[in-house]
Structures are given as C-alpha cells and as structure tokens.
N, C-alpha and C positions, 0 to 999 in steps of 0.2 A: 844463645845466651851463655855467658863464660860463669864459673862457678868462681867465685870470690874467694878468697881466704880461711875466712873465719866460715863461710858458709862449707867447705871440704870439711873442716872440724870437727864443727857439729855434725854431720852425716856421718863421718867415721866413729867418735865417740857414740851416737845417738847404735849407731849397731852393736859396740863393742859394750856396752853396759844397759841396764836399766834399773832404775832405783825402786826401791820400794815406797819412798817417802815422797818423792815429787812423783804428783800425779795432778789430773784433768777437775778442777771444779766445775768448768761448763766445757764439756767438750766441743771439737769443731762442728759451727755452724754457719751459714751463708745470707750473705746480706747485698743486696744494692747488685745486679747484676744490669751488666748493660751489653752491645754488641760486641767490644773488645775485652769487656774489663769485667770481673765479680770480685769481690771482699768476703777473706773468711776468716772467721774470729774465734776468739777461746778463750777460755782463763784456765791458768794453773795457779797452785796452792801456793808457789815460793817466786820469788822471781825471776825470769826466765831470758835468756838470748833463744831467737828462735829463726827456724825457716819453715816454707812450703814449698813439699815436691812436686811438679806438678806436669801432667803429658796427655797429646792425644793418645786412643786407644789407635794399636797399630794390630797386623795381620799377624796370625799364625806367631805368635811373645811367646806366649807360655806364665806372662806375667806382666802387669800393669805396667805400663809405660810413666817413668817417672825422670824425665830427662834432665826437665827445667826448675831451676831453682830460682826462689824469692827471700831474698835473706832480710828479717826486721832488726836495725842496727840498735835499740833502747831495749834492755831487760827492762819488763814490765811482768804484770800479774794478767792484765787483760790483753792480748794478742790482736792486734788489727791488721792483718796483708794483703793490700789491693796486686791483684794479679794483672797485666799489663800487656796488653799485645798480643790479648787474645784472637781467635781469630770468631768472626761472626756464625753464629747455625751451628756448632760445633761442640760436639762433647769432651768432658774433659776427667781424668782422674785425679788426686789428690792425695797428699798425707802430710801430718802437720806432725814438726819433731823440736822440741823445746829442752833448754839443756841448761842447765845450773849454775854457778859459778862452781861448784866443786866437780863438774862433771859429770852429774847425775843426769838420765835424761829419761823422756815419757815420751815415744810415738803413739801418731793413732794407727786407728786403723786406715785404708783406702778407701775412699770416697767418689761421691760420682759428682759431676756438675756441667751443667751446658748453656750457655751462654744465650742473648737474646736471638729472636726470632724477625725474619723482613715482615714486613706489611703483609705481603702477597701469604703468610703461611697460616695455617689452624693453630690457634692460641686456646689452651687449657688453664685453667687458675682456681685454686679455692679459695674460697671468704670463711673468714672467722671473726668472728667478736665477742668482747665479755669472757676468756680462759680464766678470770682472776678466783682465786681460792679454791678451787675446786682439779687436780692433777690428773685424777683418775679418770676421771670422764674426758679433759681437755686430750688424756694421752688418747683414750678410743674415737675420738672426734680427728686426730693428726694422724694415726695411724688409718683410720679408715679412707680421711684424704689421701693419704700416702698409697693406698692402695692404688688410689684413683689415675695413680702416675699424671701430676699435672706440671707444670712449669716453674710457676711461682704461686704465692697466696699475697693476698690483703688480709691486713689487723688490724678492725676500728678499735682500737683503744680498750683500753681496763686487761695488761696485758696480765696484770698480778693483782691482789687486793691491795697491796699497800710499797708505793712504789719505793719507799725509803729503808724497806728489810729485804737484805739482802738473800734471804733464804728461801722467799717469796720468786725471786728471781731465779735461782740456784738451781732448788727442788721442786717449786710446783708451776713453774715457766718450761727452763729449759730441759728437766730431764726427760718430764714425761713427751715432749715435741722432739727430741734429737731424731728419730729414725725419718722422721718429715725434714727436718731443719740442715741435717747433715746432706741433704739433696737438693733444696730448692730453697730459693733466697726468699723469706716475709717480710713485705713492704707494709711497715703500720703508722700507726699514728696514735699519740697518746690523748689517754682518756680522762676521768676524774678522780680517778684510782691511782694514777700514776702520781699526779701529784707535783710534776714539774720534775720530779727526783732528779738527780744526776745519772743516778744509777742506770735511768730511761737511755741520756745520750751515750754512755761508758758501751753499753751493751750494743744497741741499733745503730747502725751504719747506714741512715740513707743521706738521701740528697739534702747537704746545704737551706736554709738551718734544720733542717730535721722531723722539726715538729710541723712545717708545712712546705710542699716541697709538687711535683706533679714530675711524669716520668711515662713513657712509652712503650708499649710493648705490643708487636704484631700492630693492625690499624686503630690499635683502643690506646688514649690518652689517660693517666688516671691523674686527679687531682684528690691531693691529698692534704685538708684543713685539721686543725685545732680549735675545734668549738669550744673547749676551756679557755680562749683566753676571744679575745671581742671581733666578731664579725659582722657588727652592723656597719651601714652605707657610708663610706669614707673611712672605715679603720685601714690600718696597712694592709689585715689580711683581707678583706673583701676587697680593696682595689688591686691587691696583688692575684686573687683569684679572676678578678674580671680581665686583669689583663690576662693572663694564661687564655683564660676562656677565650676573649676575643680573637686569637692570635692561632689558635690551635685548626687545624688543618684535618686531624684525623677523622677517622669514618662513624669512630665510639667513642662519647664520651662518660666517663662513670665516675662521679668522684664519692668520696669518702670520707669521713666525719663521726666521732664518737657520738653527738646527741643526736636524737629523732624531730625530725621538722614536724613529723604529722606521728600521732599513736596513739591506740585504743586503750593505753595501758590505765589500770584501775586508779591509781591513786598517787603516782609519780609526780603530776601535771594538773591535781584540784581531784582530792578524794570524793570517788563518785557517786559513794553511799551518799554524804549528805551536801554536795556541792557541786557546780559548774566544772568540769574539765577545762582545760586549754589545751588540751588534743596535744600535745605536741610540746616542746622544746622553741619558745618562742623568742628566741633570741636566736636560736640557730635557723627556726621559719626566716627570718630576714634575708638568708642566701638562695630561698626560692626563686624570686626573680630574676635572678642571674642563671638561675638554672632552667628559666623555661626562655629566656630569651637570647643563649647561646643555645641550646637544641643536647641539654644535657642527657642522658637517655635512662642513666640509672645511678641513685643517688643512695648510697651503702652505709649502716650505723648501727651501733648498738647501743649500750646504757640501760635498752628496756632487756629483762632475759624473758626472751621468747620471741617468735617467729614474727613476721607481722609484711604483708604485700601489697601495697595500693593499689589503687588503679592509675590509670593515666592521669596525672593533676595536671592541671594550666589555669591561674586563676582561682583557684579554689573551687573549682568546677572539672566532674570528670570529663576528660577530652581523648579522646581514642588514636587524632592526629595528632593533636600538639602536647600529647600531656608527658610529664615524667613520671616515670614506675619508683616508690622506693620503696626499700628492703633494711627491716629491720632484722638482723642477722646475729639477736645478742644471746645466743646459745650454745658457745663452748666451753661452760662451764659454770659459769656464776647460778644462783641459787632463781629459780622458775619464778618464773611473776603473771597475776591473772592478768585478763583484759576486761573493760569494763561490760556491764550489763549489755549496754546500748552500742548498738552497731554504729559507728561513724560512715558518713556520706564514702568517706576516702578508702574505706578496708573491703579491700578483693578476698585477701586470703588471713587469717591470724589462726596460730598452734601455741601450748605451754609445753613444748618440748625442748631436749637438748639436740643440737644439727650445726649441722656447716651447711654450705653453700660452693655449687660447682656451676662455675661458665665455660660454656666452649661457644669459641666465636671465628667464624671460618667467612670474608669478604664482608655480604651482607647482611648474614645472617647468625644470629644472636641464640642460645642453647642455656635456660638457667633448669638448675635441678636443686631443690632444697631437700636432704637428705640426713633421719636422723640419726642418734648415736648407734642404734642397731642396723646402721646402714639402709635402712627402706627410704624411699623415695617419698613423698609425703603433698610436695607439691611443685610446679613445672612451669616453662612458659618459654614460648621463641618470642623473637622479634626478626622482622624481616625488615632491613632499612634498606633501597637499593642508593640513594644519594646521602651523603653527609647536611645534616641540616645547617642552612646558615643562619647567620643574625636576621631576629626578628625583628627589624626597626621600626614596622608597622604598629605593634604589640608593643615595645620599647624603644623610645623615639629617645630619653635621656640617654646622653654620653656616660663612659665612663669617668668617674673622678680620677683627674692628677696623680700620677708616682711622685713619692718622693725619694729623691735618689739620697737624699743627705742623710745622712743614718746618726751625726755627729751635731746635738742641740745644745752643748756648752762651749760657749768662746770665749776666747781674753779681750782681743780687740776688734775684730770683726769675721764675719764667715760668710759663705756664699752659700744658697740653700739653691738647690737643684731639682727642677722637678720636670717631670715628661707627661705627656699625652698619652693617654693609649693608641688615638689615630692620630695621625700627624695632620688630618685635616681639623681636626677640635684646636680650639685655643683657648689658653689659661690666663681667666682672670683672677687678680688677688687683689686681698688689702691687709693693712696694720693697722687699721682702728677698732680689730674686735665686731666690724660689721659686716653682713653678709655680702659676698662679692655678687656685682652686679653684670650687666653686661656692659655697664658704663666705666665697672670699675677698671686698675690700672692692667695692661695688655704684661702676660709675662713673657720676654724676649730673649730672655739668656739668664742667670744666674743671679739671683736676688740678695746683692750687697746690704747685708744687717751689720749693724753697728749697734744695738742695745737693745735688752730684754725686753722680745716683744712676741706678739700672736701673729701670724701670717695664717689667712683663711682665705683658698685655692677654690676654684673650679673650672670645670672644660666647660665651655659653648660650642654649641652645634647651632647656629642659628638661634632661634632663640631658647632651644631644649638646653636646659643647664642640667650638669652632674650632682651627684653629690658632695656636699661641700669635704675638704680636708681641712683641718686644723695644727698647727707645727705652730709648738711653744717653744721660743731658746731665750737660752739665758747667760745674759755678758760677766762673767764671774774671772776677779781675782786669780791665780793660781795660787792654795792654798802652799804656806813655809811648809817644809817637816824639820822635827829636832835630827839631832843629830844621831843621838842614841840614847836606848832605854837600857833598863839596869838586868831584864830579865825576859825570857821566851817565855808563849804564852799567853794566854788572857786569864783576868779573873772573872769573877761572877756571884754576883748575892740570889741567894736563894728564896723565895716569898711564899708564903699561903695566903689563903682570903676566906672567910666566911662564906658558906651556900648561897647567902644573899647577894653575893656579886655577879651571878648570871653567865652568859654566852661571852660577853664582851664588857670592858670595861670603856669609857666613854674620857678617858683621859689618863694618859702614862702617871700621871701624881698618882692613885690610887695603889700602883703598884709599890709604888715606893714606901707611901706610907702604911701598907700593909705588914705584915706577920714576916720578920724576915728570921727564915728556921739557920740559914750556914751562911757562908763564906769560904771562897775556896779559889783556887787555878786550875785551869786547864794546860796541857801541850798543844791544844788544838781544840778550836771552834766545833759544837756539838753538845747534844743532851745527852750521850752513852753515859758519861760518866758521872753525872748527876744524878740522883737518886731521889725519886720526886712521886708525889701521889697520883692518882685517876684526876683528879679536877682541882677546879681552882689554884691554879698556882701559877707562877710567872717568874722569869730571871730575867737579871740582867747584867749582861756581858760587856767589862769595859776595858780599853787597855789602847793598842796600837797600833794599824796598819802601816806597813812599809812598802812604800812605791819605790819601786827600783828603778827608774828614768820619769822624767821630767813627762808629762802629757794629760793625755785623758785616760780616766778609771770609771767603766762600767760596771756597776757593782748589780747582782740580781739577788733579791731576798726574799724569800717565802715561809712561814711556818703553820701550826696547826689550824688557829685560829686568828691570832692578831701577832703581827712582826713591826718593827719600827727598827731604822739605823740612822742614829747622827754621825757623823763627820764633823769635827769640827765645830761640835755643837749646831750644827746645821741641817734637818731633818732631810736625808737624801731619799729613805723609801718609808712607805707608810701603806701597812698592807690588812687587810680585814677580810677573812675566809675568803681567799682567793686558791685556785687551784694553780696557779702558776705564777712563777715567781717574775716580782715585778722589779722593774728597772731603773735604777737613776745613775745619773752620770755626773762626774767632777773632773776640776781640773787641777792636780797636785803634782808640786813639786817631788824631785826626791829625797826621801828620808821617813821619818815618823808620823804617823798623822795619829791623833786622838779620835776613836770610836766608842760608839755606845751601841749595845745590841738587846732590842726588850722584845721579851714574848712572853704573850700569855693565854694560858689552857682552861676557856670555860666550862660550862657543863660538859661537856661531851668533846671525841676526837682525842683521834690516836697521835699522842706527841710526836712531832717530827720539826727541825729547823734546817735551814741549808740557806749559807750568804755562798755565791761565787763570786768572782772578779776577772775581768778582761781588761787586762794593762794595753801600754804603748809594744809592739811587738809579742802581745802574749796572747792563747787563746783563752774564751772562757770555761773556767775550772774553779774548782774549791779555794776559799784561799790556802794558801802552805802554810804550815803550824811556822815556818821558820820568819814569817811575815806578820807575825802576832807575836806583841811584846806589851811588857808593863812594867810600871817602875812599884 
C-alpha cells in the first residue's frame, strides 16, 4: 500500500505537534468486522482530516508495527475508516491521528483488533442488553467481559436511555465500554430507547440498512431484527428474515431482537397483581414460527431488565428436540425489574440481577455462561447439536411470502414492481382488486407493469399451502413544480399550549392550531433545541421550504415524541402517532422550492424529541441541510 500525499502530512504534522484543544469526544472503537475488512470509528470535538495506521504484529520490532495507511478524504466530526484487505484469522494493531485545518492534531493510543474467524475454529462472544442510563455498572459489565478476552459482542437494543441526547451516547455509552469497544467490534440492534435517532446510524456501522441486517461468524449465523418497527407475516422484515432463514447453511443459528416473545416479567405485558399477563411481547411472538421451523437454536433480547431462560419451546409446548431456548439478557445497566408471582409453563431459569452473557461455540457444541456484575457465574447450559437442523416442512408445510425487490412506490407514468420467491420452486400469485390472491389468481412471470394507483396483494403456492399474503400500495403522482427561489434560510415555526384537558394525543391537527399560540419565531435548522417549550401539552408547527436539488424521488422519514405529521404541498406525506421509528413517505419533485408543514405535538408525558431526514436522487438518507430550508 503506497502512502498518499496528504496522508505523509498528517503523520508528519500529527508527530511534530499536539494541540491542546482538539481532542477525542468518543474515542476509537470497532464496528462491523468481517474476514477481510473491520471499521473503526471516532469523534473529535473540531473537524478533522484523518487517517488509520494500521500492521500486523511482526517478530523481535521493539514497537508496533504500523506500516499501512487508511487515509479518510471529508473532514468530519464522526470519523468512519473501513480497513481493506485484510487478511482472514489474523491480528492486527491500530492508531487513529486526526488533524485540523490549522494543523493541530490528537493521536490515540495503539489498539488491537483481529479480524473474523473460519467455520472450522472456537468462536467466543458476549451478549449485552438494556446498558441505557446507567454507566457505572454498564462500564463493570464491559470491563468484566473484556476480561473474558472474547471476539465480538451482540447488543439487543436500548443502547442509551434516550437516543436523541447526545451525551447519552458520549458519557454513559461510549466512555464507560471503550476498554471493551477499542478491541472488539459490537454488533447491535436498536431498541425502544433509541428511538429511531440518527444519532443510532452516525455512531453503529453495521450491515446495510442497519437496523436489520444477519452476518457470520465461525459456523453461527446471527440474525439481527428490529421489533420496533412491524414483524408480523408478510411485513418486509418477517419476509426478509424468512428468507435469510431459509437460505442459511450454518450449523447455529441465534438471532436477536430487543422485545421478549415469552417473559415472566411483573407488569410490562398485563399487570399481575390485578390482571391476565400476555407473557410476552406479542407482536414480536409472531417471529416464533419462523424460529421453530428453520431450527433456530437461540433467540437473544432484552427490554425486560433482568435475567430470564426458557426451556426448549416448539408450539407453545416444552420440547427438548425441537424446541428453542430464549434469553432474556436485559441486564447491562437499566434499572432491575421483578417477575411475576406465578411461574410460567416456559421459564427454566429467571434472576433480578445485573449480567452479561458469554458463548463459546467450538463445531457442535454450544457453551452459554450467564455471569453477574461481580463476575459469579449464576447460571449455565451446553448444547450438543451434531447436524445443522433443516426446514421443518412436516411442522410448516406454508411457503414463504414473496420479496419485494421494488423498494420505489411513487411513479409519474408507469413502474414495474419486482418481486421473488424465496424457493424458486413456489410461485407467485397476485391481484389489483384489493382481494385475496388465489391459486386461481393471475401467475406472476416477470415484472408487473402498473400504470395507476393501485394495491397489488402477492403470495407463493406450494401446491396448495399458500404464504402469507404481501400487500405493496403505489401511487401515479404528478411531479410536484418547485418556485424558483425564497427570500430567506431557514424555517419558521408558531409556538402552541393547550389546557390539561387535551390528553396524550390530539385527534385532529385543527386543535393545535386553534390553540394558545405563546411565539413565533425562525430557525437556521429543523429542531426543538432552540425552542423553549413546557413539560406537556404543547405543539409547533414548522412551515417554510424544502429544496430538491435534481429532478426525481424524495424519501422523507419523520418521527417525534408523541404525534408528527408533514405536508408537502399541502399533501399529507407522513402521519405518525407514538411510533418508535421513524416512518416513511415518498414523493416525486421537481427541482427547486417545495412548500412544507411540520406539526408535533407533546401530550401528557415524553421526552420531547423530532427528527425529518430525507434521501434524494443520488443522496444518502440524512437530516435535512439547514441550507435546504427556506421561507419567504
């Protein structure tokens, strides 16, 4: 690897100076490693030109081997460097050196990190869940891992209390886990805490899109869901998880998920002092089936804080062959929770402690140790698998539902909707009249030419065993003019209160309007920072200008506390009600100005938060740019 220009630079300067003032807000940590490749990240306080030194460990140095350079060409604040060409089974050193435009610069220290592992080798990992608000104990929970010298971790979700404060992330995420994080890459998933944040994707580097994703390591598969947003029978995520499933070849499978399918927990799920439990997280129970009929082995989550181990389930029934063991794991920090009076049929093992969790998995055999904050050992279990379980077609004779490959539901004049089998022996029937496809109904052959706003409802046959149905809405729209130009950067925003009598939610945007309006005012940029607003009842709304800078489609995602709405155009693109992740609408605008409206509003309760992103024609999705908001 030849050392670049600008990369000689900064390594000369970065020895020849160090500033006082530019330093590390989140120092280096590892994310997303694969046989060739790891990404390591960081933030600095100013904005930074940076590189990573990076070498194997060689004989008889005297001093870390740091041969190979990684030069990041964008000064930024959050630092991303995918290393490249790495070699597979192999350890590696590191030091990350970021430099100023005045020439100021911050190294770290030397780091260690080693790349994935073949099939054939002993794989080590720890499980974490629920770290949120709580540092001190999160740090003796990472540092006791840390002792444990293991490879990588999993993180079911709730990585902070509140995904939208940065200092949540800062000081009680990433300082107290750096001597863990600065060594081994955490593969997580967010939870109900997080909140959809941005802040989530700025920081975690995994797989494509992120928030669900599956990845390999040694003969264990892991699949990695988002129970915040919908995984009942035909969403994307349960058909995208079925397909992984179906498809997956490895010896283990474990996936991962913030809510509990099954849990004895007191009062989360139907308070038990004076009422019926529902055991469980019963929208996330819907990805059972899929897990007992790919031959899932261990099903990983948290939300509840405290320990919790089933037995073998299959059916609602314990089964010692066919069942799956899961692990509620939500005890790195969050605040202890009881379980209820009454033993459920499904709990082997349940604790109110804080703990991780350690797997070692060497061929066929499986090694868990649940382990708590004082490092004792608490409770245990092997598994002995000698074959990889296949589909159970006996037990689950339905296909899987249809992919849809078409990701793009707004068109001008026509579009082709794209969709795949899981097995290429099922075939796909649909229809456009809103009724349930049949086996009669029309055969799908190739790419389904729409010409106007309609429902296309999909499913595989296998004979006569039908999938779960899909449903894919588009809509033939216009592309919306834009003006030319506005008078000012920017947005503004009316301020509101409402009497205690207006509740959790309001039941139509006119009430806000005709409420209690206390100001008026502009922003430089989209957000509540700079508004200055009570505990409850209160709402704004944001109006002015989005500027598309080329001709196409805008995917816009919007989420806030309690209730979010955005027009366009006077035309309601999202409409969101205590949703934990930010939902989606799509349009199709020319370039220039477009008219927006932005309403939220904060019932009784919940900590104010809003965030709109946008994904243009050639853009990724991101915030919008304060320079893309205007008003006259």
């Amino acid at each position: 690897m030849v050392l670049r220009t600008l990369a000689c630079y900064l390594l000369s300067i970065s020895i020849a100076c160090a500033s006082s003032t530019l330093k590390f807000i989140v120092k280096p940590y590892l994310q997303n490693a694969t046989p060739t490749t790891i990404t390591v990240m960081w933030e600095t306080n100013e904005q930074c030109q940076s590189i990573v030194r990076y070498g194997e460990p060689k004989f008889n140095q005297g001093r870390a081997n740091l041969e190979f350079v990684v030069e990041l060409e964008d000064s930024t604040l959050i630092h991303e460097a995918v290393l490249q060409n790495l070699k597979p089974e192999s350890n590696y050193f590191y030091q990350v050196v970021s430099v100023n435009p005045q020439g100021d610069s911050v190294l770290s220290e030397i780091n260690t990190f080693q790349t994935t592992l073949a099939k054939d080798k002993a794989v080590a990992f720890a499980v974490f869940c629920d770290a949120q608000s709580n540092p001190e104990t999160w740090g003796k929970i990472t540092d006791l891992a840390w002792q444990e010298r293991p490879h990588f971790a999993i993180l079911g979700g709730d990585l902070v209390d509140f995904g939208f404060n940065k200092d949540d992330w800062v000081d009680e995420f990433f300082a107290p886990a750096n001597q863990f994080m600065k060594h081994y890459p955490i593969y997580s998933v967010p939870g109900n805490h997080e909140h959809d944040a941005y802040l989530y994707y700025q920081y975690m580097a995994n797989p494509d899109p992120e928030y669900r994703y599956t990845f390999n390591y040694g003969n264990i598969q892991f699949f990695m869901i988002d129970t915040d947003r919908d995984v009942s029978p035909g969403s994307p995520q349960y058909t995208w998880l079925e397909n992984q499933l179906a498809k997956s070849t490895s010896h283990w499978k474990i996936a991962m998920h913030h809510h509990p399918p099954y849990s004895s927990e007191e009062n989360d799920y139907g308070d038990v002092n004076f009422e019926k439990s529902e055991e469980g997280d019963l929208d996330t129970r819907q990805l059972v089936p899929l897990y007992e009929k790919y031959g899932v082995d261990l099903v990983i989550f948290g939300h509840i804080h405290a320990y919790e181990r089933t037995w073998p389930i299959f059916k609602e029934r314990v089964n010692q062959e066919k069942g799956v063991i899961y692990l509620n794991m939500g005890g790195a920090g969050g605040g202890l929770e009881n379980a209820s009076f009454q033993r459920p049929f499904f709990t082997h093992k349940v604790k109110k402690v804080h703990h991780f969790g350690l797997i070692n998995v060497q061929g066929p055999t499986l090694n868990f140790e649940a382990i708590n904050e004082n490092g004792i050992i608490f409770d245990s279990f092997s598994l002995n698998k000698p074959n990889p379980t296949s589909i159970r077609s006996v037990d689950f004779p339905n296909p899987p539902a249809p992919i849809v490959v078409t990701d793009q539901f707004v068109f001008e004049n026509n579009m082709n909707l794209v969709l795949r089998p899981v097995f290429e022996r099922n075939e796909i029937r649909f229809t456009t009249d809103h009724t349930e496809p049949t086996k009669n109904s029309g055969l799908y052959k190739g790419p389904i030419d729409v010409k106007e706003t309609t429902t296309i409802k999909a499913a595989c046959f296998d004979g006569t065993s039908k999938s779960p149905t899909v449903e894919i809405h588009v809509k033939k729209q216009k592309p919306y003019a834009g003006k030319k130009k506005v008078k000012n950067r920017g947005i503004k925003y009316d301020y509101f209160t409402l009497d205690n009598q207006s509740g959790r939610y309001i039941n139509d945007w006119k009430i806000l309007k005709e409420a209690n309006l206390e100001r008026s005012g502009t922003l430089e940029r989209f957000g509540l920072e700079e508004i200055m607003h009570r505990k409850k009842f209160w709402g704004v709304i944001f109006s002015g200008y989005f500027y598309a800078k080329a001709n196409g489609l805008y995917s816009f995602y919007g989420h806030g506390t309690r209730q979010f709405s955005m027009k366009i155009h006077n035309k309601t693109l999202i409409e969101e009600i205590t949703e934990d992740v930010g939902i989606q609408g799509q349009v199709l605008l020319q370039k220039g100005w477009h008219p927006i409206e932005i309403y939220h509003y904060v019932g009784a309760s919940g900590t104010p938060c809003i965030q709109l992103l946008v994904e243009g024609p050639n853009d990724i999705r991101k915030p919008i740019n304060p320079f893309q908001l205007g008003y006259n």
